[in-house]
N, C-alpha and C positions, 0 to 999 in steps of 0.2 A: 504494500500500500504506500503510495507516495502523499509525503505528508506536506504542509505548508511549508517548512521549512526545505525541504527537500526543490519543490516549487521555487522558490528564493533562491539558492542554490543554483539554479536550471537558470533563472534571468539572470541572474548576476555573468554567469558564463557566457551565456550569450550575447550580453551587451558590449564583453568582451571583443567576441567574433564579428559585431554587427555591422564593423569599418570595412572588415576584408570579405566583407558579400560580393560579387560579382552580380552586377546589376545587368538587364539588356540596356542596350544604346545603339540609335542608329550612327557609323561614321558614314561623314559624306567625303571622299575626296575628291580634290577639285583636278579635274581633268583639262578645262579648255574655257576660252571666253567664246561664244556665237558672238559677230562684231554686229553693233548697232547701227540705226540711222539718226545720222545728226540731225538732218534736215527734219524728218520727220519727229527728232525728240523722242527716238527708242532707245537709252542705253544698252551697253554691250550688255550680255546676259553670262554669267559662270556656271558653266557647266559640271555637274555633279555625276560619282557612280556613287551608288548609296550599301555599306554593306552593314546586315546585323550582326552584331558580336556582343559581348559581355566586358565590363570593366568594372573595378572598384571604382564607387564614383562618395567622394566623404565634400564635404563644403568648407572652405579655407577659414582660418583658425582669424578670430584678431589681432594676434599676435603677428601671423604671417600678412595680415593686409596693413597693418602698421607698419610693420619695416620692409616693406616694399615699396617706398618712394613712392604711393600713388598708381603703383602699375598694376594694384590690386582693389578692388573695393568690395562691400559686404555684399553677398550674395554669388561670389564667383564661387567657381566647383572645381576639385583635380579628379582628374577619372586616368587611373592606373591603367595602360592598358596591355594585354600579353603579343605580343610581334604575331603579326599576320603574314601569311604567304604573299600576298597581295601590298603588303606593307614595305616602306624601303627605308632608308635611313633619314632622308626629306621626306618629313609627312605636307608637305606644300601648306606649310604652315605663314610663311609668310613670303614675300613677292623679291624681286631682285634677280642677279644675275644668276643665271642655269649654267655651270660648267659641262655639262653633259650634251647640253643642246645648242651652247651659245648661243643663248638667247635672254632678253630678257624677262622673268616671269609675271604679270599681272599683281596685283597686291589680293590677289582672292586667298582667301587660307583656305583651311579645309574645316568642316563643321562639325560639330557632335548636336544630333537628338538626343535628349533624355526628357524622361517625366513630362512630354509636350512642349518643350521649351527647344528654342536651338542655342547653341551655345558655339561662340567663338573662339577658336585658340587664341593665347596670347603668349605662353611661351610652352616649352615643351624641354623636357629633358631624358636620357635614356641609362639603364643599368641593366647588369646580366644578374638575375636573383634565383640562385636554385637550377643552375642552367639553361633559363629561358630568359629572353629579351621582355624587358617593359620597358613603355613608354608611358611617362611621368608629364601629361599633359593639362596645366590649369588653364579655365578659359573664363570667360565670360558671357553673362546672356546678352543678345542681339536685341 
């Protein structure tokens, strides 16, 4: 028989694990701009492939949007995410020179869905934990 305390016990642990959930989230990355018409007053449009996958996704501390110079404010989220096949080391996060393509890139980042909201990258960083690649992505809602 599980008893009240026992209960206790069970949430307490779990509240523990409840950071390292792996949440669904849609990533979008940005593949290409379709070019607009000026005349007409149609902006170019950014082109998305949209894939579901899973990440830890925890919401940024006060601590961490305080000593970020402003690069952070309340309400931004990091979503841990595990290296995809499809994934490459530029997740087109943000716009500038392509040495790959010599080209210049667009300033489109790439997007994350979660919980109905989209959310922008704003920076991103990467480690190997346990022999798999994450990516340590905080963004902001759009």
């Amino acid at each position: 028989m599980i008893t009240t305390d026992d209960m206790d016990f069970i949430r307490e642990c779990l509240s523990d694990v409840a950071g390292d959930v792996e949440e669904s989230i849609v990533y979008k990355k940005y593949l290409n701009t379709t070019p607009g018409d000026q005349v007409m007053g149609i902006p170019d449009t950014p082109n998305y492939e949209s894939f579901d996958i899973t990440a830890r996704v925890r919401a940024l501390t006060l601590e961490e949007i305080q000593v970020s110079g402003g690069a952070y404010i309340f309400g931004d989220v990091e979503f841990k995410i595990r290296k995809q096949d499809w994934m490459q080391w530029d997740l087109n996060l943000t716009g500038g020179y392509d040495p790959e393509s010599s080209t210049i890139r667009p300033d489109y980042p790439d997007r994350i869905i979660y919980d109905g909201l989209t959310y922008k990258p704003k920076s991103y960083s990467h480690a190997w934990l346990g022999g798999v690649l994450w990516y340590k992505v905080k963004a902001g809602k759009l």
